[in-house]
N, C-alpha and C positions, 0 to 999 in steps of 0.2 A: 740743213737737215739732210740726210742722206736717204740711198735710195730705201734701204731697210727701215726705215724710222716712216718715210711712207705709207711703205707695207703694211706696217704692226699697226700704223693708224689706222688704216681703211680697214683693215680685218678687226678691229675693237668697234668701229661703227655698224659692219657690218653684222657684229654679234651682238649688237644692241636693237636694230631692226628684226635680227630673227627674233629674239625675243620678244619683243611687242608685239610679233605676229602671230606668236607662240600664246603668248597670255590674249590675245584678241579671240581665238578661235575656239582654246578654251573656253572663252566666257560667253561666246556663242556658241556651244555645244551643251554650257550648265545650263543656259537661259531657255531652251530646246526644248532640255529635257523638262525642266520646271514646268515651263508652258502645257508641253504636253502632259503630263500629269494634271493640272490644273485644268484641261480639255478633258481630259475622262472623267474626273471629279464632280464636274458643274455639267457636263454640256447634258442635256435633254437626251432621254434614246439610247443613251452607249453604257455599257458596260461598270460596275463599280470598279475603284483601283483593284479592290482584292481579290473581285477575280478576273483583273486584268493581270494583276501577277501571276495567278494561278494557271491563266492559260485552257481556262474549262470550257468545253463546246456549249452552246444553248442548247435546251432541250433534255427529255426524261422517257423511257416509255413507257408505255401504257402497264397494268397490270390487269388480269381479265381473267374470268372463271371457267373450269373446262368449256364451257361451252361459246364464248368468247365475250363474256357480255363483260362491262370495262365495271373495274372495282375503281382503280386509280387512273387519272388521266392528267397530262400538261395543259396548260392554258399561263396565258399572257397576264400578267399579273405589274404592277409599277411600285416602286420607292418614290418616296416624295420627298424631297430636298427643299433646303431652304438658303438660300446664299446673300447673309446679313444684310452688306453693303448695299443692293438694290432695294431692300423693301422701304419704301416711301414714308409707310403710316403701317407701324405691327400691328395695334390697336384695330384699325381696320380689317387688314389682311386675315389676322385673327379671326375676326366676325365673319368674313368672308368662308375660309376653310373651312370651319367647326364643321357645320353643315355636312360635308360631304366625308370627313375622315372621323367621323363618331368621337368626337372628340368636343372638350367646352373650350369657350375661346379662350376661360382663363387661362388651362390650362397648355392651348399653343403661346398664347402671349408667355407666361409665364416661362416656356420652353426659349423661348426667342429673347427676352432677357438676359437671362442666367445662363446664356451659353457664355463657354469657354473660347471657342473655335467662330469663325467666320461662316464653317460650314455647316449645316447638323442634318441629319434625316430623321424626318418630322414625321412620318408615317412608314410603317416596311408592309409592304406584300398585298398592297392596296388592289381591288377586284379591275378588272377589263372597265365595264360601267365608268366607276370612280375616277378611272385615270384619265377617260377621254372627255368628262364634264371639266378635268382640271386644266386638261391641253387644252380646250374649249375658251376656256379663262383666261390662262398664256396667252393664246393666240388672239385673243380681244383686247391685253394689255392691263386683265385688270387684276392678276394676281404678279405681280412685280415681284420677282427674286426665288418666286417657287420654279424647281423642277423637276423632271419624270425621268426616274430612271428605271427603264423599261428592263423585266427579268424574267426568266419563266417558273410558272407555281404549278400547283398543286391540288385536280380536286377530287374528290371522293362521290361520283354520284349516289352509292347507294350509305353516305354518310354512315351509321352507327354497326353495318350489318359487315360482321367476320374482318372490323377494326382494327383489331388488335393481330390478327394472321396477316394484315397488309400493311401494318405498321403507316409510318409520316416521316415526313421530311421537315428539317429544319430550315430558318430564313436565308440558310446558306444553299439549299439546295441539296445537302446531306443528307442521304439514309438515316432518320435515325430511330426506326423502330421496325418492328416484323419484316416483312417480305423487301420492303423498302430497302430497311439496314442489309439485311442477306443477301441480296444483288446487288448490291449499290452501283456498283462498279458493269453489273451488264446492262441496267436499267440506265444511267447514264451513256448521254449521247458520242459514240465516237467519230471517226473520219467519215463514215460510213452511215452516220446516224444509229438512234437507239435500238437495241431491240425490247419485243414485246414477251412477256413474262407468264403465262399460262399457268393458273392454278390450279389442283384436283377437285378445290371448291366449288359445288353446284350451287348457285343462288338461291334456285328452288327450295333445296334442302336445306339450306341455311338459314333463311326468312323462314321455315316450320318450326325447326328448332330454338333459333332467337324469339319465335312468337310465344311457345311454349315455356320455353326458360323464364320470359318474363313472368308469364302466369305463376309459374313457380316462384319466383323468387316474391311474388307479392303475396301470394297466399302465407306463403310459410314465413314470411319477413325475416325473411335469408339473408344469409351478409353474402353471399356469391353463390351463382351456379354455372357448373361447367354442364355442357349436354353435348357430345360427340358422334359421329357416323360415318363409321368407314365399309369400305367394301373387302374382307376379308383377303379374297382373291387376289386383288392387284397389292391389297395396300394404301389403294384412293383414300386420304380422309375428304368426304364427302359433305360436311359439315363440323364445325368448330365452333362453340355458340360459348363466350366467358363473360358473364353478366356480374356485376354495371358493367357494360361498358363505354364510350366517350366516341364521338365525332370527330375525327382528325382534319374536317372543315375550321373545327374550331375548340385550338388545340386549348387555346386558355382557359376553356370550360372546363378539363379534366385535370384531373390527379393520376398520381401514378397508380392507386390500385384499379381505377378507369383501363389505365392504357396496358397493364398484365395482359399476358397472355397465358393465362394459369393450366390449360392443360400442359403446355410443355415446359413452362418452367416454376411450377409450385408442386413443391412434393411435402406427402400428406401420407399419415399412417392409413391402409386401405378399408379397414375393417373385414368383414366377415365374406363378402365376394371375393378375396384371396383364397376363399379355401376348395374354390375349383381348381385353380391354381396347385396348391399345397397337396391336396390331395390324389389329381391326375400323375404329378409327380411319385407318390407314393405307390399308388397301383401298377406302374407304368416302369417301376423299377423292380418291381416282382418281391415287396417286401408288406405289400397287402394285397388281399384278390376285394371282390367286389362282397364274398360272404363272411370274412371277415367280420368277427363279434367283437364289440369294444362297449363298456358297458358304466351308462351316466347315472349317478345320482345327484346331479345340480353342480357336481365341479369335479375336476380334474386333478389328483393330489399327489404329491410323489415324495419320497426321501431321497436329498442328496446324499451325495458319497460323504457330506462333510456333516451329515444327520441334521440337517436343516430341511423342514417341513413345506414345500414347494404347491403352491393351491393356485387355482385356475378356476374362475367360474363359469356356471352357465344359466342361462338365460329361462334352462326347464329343467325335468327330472325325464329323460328321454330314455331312460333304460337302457337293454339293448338294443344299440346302432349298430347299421352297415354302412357303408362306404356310401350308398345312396341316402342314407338317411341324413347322416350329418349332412349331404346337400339342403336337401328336403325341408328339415327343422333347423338348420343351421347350430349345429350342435358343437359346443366349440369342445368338453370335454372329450368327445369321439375325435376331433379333429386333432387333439392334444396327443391323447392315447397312442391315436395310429401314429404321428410324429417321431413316436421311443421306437417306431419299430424297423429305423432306416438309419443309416451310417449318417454322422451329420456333414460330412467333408460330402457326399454324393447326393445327399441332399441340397447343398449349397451349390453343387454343380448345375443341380437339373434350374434351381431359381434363376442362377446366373444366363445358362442355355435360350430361359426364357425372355432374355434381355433387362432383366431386374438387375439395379447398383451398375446400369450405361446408361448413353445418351442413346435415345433409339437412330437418330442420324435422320428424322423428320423432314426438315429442313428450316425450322423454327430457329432463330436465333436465341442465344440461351439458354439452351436447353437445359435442365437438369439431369443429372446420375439419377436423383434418388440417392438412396440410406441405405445401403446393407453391409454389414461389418464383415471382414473375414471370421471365417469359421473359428480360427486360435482366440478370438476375443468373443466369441460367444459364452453366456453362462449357460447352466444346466438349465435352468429357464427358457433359454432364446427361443431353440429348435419350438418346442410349443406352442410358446407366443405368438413365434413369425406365422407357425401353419393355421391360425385364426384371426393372421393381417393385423397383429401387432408389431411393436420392433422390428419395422421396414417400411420406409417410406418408399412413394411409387409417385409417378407423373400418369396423369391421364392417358397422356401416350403411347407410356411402356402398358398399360391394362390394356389397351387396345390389341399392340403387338403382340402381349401375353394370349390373349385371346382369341389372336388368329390361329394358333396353332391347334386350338380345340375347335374352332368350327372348321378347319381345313385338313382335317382325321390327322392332325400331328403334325405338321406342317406350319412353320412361321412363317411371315410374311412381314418383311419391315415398313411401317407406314410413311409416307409423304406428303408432302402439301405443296409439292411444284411437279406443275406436270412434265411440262418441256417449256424452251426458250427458242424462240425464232427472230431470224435476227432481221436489220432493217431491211434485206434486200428478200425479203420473203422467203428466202429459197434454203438457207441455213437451218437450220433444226436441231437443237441439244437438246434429245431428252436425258432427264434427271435421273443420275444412278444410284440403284438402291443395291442392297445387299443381296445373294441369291437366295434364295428361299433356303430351310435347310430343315430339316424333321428332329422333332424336340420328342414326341409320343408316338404310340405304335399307334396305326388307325383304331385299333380295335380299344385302345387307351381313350381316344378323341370322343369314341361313339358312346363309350357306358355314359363318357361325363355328360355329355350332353342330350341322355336319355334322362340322367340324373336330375338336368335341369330343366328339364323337361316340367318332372313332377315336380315343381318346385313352386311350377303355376297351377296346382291341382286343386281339389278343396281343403286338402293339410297341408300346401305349401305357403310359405312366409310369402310368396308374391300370387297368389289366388289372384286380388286385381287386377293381373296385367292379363289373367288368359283369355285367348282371341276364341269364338267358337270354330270359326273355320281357316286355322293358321294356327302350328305348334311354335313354339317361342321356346326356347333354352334360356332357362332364367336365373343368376345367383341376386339375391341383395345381401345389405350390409350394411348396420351401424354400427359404426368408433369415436369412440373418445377421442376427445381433442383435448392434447397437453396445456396447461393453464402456463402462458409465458411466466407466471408470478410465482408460482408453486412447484413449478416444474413436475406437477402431478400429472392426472388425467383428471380434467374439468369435472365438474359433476352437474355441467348446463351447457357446456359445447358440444358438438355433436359433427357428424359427418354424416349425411343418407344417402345410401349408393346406390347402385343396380346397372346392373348388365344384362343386355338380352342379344339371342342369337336367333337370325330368322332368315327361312325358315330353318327348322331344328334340323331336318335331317338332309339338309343341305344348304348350310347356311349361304346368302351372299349381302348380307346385312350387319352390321354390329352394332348396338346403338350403349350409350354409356351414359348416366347422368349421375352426377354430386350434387347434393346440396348441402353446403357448408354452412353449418350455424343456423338450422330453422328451429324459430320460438314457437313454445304449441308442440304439437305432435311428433317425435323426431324419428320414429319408425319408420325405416326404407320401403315394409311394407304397403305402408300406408301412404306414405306421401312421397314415393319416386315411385311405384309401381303404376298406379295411374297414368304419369304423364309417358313413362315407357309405353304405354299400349296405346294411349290418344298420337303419339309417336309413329308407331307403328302402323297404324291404322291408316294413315294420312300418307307416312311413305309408299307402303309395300306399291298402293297406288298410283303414286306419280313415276315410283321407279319400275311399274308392271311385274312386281313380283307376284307369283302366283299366290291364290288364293284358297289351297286346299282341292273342295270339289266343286267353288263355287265356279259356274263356267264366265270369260273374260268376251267384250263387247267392244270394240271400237264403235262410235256411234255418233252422229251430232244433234242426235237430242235425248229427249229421257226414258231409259227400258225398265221395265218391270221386270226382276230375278224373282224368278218361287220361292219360297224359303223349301230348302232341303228337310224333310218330314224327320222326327226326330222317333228312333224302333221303339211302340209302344212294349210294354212290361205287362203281359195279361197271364194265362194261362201256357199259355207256346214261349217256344223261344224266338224270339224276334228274327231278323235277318238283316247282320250288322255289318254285310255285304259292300265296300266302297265308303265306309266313315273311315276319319280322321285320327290317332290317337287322342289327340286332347280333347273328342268328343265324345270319349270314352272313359274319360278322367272320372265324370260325376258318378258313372256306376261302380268304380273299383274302391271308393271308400265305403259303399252301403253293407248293412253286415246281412243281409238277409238275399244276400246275392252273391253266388263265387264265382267271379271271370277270371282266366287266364290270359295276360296280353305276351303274345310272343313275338318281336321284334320292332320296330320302330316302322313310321309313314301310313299304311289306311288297308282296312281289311280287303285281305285278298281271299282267307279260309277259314270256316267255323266251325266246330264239333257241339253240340250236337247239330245237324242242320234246321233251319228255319222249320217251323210248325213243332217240332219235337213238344211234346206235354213237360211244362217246367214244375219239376217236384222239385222240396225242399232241398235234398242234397244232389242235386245236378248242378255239374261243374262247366261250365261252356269257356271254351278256348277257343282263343281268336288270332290266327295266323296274320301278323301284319307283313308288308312291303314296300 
């Protein structure tokens, strides 16, 4: 054999060594990896595979209401595993779990059977408690082949209250509803830990509302109420109350109409409280003034250009109306009338201005548009319709929005529902951007209207119930038809009952908003949303210190006696109506055997003729308000 034949030998063994050492280290790198995976899998305490792949930090943060009290909070939570090959006696073991994972032994036995897998997880998202009776077990040796895979949850102290605004997470730890879904990603733990998520929500006001709403919706045996409260000024929604609503402690109790978040994402034709709306728009374009005659015999009738007879009803035979009136009586023919008398392309512009047919930009996940068509697909119908809150649907949201710009003399203000975000090191601070404010109405537009809704709580206004004696209130309500899925008509048993109030009126920093969808019995917004607006009101102005007219204000810690404020007897003189209220002036301007003049809005500053004056029949007394 020569020297070369040597060579090519050695160097053929030699590549038969690398190779086995090749294939060795391979099958200790596969066997590595198996293992370890079969170490996350099984072992007690660690992490699941999936999000071991994931790679996701432990941990969530808090969600908490303006004033920092915790809606949503982390807490330690376990998986309960179950790994075949050790359990001794299923049968037992069985008997043994039931007990503590709410569960029957049949049906863990029957789980441990009819697996497929070696593996299975026998209980997901088990409480702190429950986990540490089972490690208790483990660790005595008498649950064989159970294990705890330890994760973090989920809990909700104030369970059912403003729910649906702070949304739930799924068993993955996922966003996947309200406030939850919407930050997922800031509310999840980073390098740095999570940050805390600050809502505009006051608890306070939220527990009045949700207390309220309930009442409603059980008297009127409602299929839903929404009841809303924001603060015009910033924009705060201050309360968000969407009845039923569900426990995110415990999500399998609810359905999805539970887990809605209906003011921002269910849109709904508004009814008759659009035509503050509709009509502010009208006067405010200079194509009606406030003495404007528009005149009702029970409906509203017109011929199209294509001689088709166009009818619109009303609810009364109101004669003639002004601009205040169709407030007042909610006159839908007056509201029809004045609609012929505006371009409808700048019509559609002022609805738009007003944030109708967008997302108000809330921060509600969801959000709806709403319904409003371009102007080129409107019929000769539309414009009328819409200015008496038909043919256009609205989110409770966008009403709010729509309505800041009337109690802030013309002025929009976009609402939100996250205040600021601060992050885990305390010291970061993101507050939440909203739009800038931007003016929709001239002030002097803002102030008729809600002088107009003023009288609306008078003794001829549609909402008489809601008015306060010492507290003006700007008030529209509204009931609409609700389209019949099946008929694609308007129902002739569904119903919407609305109401909006503005407090106080002549400088609002309140707005409260209630629906009741579908009450059986009485479906008049006068009737049955006007009440709960003023038992509403009554409770807030209170807790929020809003002033209360002339009655004078106490901090105190115990109980004071207030006078009642003496009401100006009616004898032979003329009274001295000196420092009242308007709306405590309301009861004497319907009597016909008395002519007062009220000149301006807030509480008498000046009166003609002066106190003591001899009151003859045709003596006219005027009352200089401010």
């Amino acid at each position: 054999m020569t020297e070369d034949s040597y060579n090519n030998a050695d160097l053929k063994i030699a590549g038969k060594k690398r190779f086995i050492i090749f294939a060795i280290c391979l099958g200790l790198a596969a066997l590595g990896v198996i293992s370890r995976y079969a170490y996350l899998m099984l072992a007690p305490g660690l992490q699941s595979p999936a999000s071991a792949r994931q790679g996701r930090p432990a941990g969530r943060g808090p969600i908490l209401d303006r004033n920092g009290r915790p809606l949503a909070l982390e807490t330690r939570l376990g998986n309960i595993t179950l790994w075949l090959p050790d359990i001794g006696d299923p049968e037992a073991l069985s008997l043994e779990l039931a007990p503590f994972l709410d569960m029957s032994s049949d049906e863990i036995l029957n789980r441990i059977e009819n697996s497929q897998t070696n593996f299975l997880y026998l209980r997901r998202q088990v409480n702190e408690s429950t986990v540490r009776l089972i490690e208790a077990g483990i660790s005595e040796g008498r649950l064989r082949g159970v294990g705890v895979e330890h994760i973090a949850g989920r809990i909700y102290p104030e369970r059912n209250l403003a729910s649906q605004v702070v949304g739930y997470v799924g068993i993955d730890g996922d966003g996947l509803g309200g406030i939850e879904n919407a930050l997922d990603s800031e509310l999840r733990a980073d390098r740095d830990g999570a940050s805390q998520v600050y809502l505009t929500i006051d608890i306070n006001v939220q527990h009045i509302l949700e207390n309220i709403a309930s009442q409603v919706l059980r008297e009127n045996n409602a299929e839903a109420v929404i009841f809303m409260a924001m603060d015009p000024r910033t924009g705060d929604i201050l309360g968000s109350a969407s009845l039923p609503g569900y426990d995110p402690n415990n999500l399998a109790g609810s359905d999805a109409n539970s887990r809605m978040d209906r003011p921002a994402i269910w849109a709904y034709e508004p009814g008759s409280v659009f035509k503050i709306f509709s009509m502010a728009a009208l006067m405010d374009s200079g194509a009606i003034t406030g003495n404007t005659l528009f005149y009702c015999n029970g409906h509203y009738e017109r011929l199209t250009a294509g001689g088709r007879r166009e009818v619109i009803n009303c609810l009364g035979h109101h004669g003639w109306v002004t601009a205040r009136d169709v407030i007042i009586h909610s006159c839908n023919a007056g509201a029809a009338y004045a609609s012929d008398m505006l371009d409808t392309r700048l019509f559609n512009d002022y609805l738009r201005a007003m944030g109708f047919g967008a997302r108000t930009g809330a921060g509600n996940p969801g959000e709806t548009a709403g319904y409003l068509r371009l102007p080129e697909r409107w019929t000769e119908r539309s414009q009328p319709t819409i200015a008496m809150g038909q043919e256009i649907a609205v989110s409770a949201l966008q009403m709010l929005q729509a309505a800041s710009a009337i109690a802030n003399d013309g002025v929009l203000v976009q609402p939100r529902i996250v205040s600021h975000i601060v992050s885990s090191d305390g010291r970061t601070v993101t507050n939440m951007d909203t739009a800038a404010p931007r003016r929709i109405f001239s002030p002097e537009t803002a102030r008729d209207m809600r002088s107009y809704m003023i009288d609306v709580t008078s003794d001829v206004g549609t909402a008489w119930r809601a008015n306060m004696a010492d507290l003006s209130l700007a008030v529209k309500t509204g009931t609409s038809q609700m389209i019949d899925p099946a008929t694609g008509r308007y129902s002739d048993t569904d119903f919407i009952a609305s109401i909006i109030a503005l407090l106080p009126a002549e400088n609002p920093s309140l707005i409260l908003y209630l629906a009741i969808v579908k009450p059986r019995g009485e479906i008049l917004a006068g009737r049955i949303a006007a009440p709960p607006i003023r038992e509403a009101a009554e409770t807030l102005i209170n807790y929020l210190g809003i002033p209360r007219g002339r009655n004078p204000q106490f901090v105190h810690t115990g109980a004071i006696s207030i006078p009642a404020i003496p009401y100006p007897a009616l004898n032979e003189t003329v009274p001295d109506f000196t420092g009242l209220a308007k709306s405590l002036l309301q009861p004497l301007l319907g009597r016909g055997d008395l002519a007062i003049q009220v000149i301006g809005d807030g509480w008498v500053v000046r009166q003609s003729p002066p106190p003591g004056t001899p009151l003859l029949r045709d003596t006219v007394i005027v009352l200089e308000l401010e």
